[in-house]
C-alpha positions in Angstrom: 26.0 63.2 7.3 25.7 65.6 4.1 22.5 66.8 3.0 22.2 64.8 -0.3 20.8 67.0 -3.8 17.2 66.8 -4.6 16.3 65.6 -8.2 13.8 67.5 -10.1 12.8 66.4 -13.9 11.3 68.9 -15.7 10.1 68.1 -19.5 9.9 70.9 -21.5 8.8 71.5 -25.2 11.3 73.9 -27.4 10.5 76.2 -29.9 12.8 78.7 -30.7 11.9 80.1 -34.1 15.2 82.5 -35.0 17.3 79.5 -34.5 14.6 77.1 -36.2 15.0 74.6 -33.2 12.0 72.6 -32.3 12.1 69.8 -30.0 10.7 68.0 -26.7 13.9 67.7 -23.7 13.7 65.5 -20.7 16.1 67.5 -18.4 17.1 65.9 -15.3 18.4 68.7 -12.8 19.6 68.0 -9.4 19.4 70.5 -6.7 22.5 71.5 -4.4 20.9 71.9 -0.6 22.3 75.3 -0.3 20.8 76.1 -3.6 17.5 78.4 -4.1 14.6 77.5 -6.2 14.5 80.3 -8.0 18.7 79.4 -8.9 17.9 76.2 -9.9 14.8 77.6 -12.5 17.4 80.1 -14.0 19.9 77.0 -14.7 16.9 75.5 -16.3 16.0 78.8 -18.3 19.8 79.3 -19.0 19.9 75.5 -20.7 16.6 76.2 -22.8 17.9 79.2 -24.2 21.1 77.8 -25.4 19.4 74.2 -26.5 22.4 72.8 -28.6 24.0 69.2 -29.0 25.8 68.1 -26.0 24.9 71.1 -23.5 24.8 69.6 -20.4 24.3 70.6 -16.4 27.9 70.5 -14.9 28.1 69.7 -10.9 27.9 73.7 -10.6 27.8 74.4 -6.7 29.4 71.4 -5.7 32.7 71.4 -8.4 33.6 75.4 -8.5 35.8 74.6 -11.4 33.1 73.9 -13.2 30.3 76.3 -14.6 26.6 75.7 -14.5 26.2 74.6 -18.1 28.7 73.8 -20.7 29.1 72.4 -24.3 31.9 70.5 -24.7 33.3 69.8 -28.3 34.8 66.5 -29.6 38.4 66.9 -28.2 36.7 67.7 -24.7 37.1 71.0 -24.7 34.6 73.4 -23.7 33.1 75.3 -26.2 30.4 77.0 -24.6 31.2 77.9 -20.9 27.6 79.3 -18.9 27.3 80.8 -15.5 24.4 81.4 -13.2 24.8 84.3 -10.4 27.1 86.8 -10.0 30.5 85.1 -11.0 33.7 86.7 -9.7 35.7 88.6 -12.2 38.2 86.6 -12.1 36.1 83.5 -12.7 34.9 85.4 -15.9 38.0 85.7 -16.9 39.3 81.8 -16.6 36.3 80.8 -18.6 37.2 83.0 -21.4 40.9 81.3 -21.4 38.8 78.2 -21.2 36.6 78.5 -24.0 35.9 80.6 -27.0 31.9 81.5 -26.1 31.1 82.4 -22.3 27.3 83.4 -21.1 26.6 85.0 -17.8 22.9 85.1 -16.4 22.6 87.6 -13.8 20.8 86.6 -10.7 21.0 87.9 -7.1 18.3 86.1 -5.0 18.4 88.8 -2.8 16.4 91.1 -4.7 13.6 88.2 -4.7 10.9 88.5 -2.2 9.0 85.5 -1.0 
């Protein structure tokens, strides 16, 4: 039987002043079992700093043709493709066929000691 994600909900209050955005989000984020705490948090910090109408958590680990975080636009398009980890080139480059603005956040849990 598969191990089954853990669901963590995390409320967090906005403020970013340069983009004027000020709001409370209830995030709902559910945690692949092969992925790290520390992963999941950077998700959670990658959605915060790109707060924007419909931003949402994709299936990440468990659909790879999907990134971590996305904005889609109103023909279902992405228009805002974000990755968490160290995304192969070549996935880089398929997101930037795929949409027009692409974010990478660097992590390597490796370098993390407990």
């Amino acid at each position: 039987m598969a191990l089954k994600p853990t669901i963590y909900k995390f409320k967090v209050d906005l403020s970013h002043l340069d983009r004027q955005v000020y709001e409370t989000l209830n995030l709902t984020l559910a945690r692949h079992p092969s992925e790290t705490a520390e992963r999941m948090l950077v998700r959670l910090l990658a959605f915060c700093f790109n707060a924007r109408e419909r931003l949402e958590f994709c299936k990440g680990l468990s659909n790879p043709e999907q990134p971590d975080l996305w904005q889609l636009g109103l023909t279902g398009n992405p228009e805002l493709w974000i990755e968490v980890g160290e995304p192969a080139t070549e996935r880089i480059r398929k997101a930037t066929r795929l949409a027009p603005f692409v974010v990478v956040y660097c992590f390597n849990s490796k370098g993390i000691s407990d």
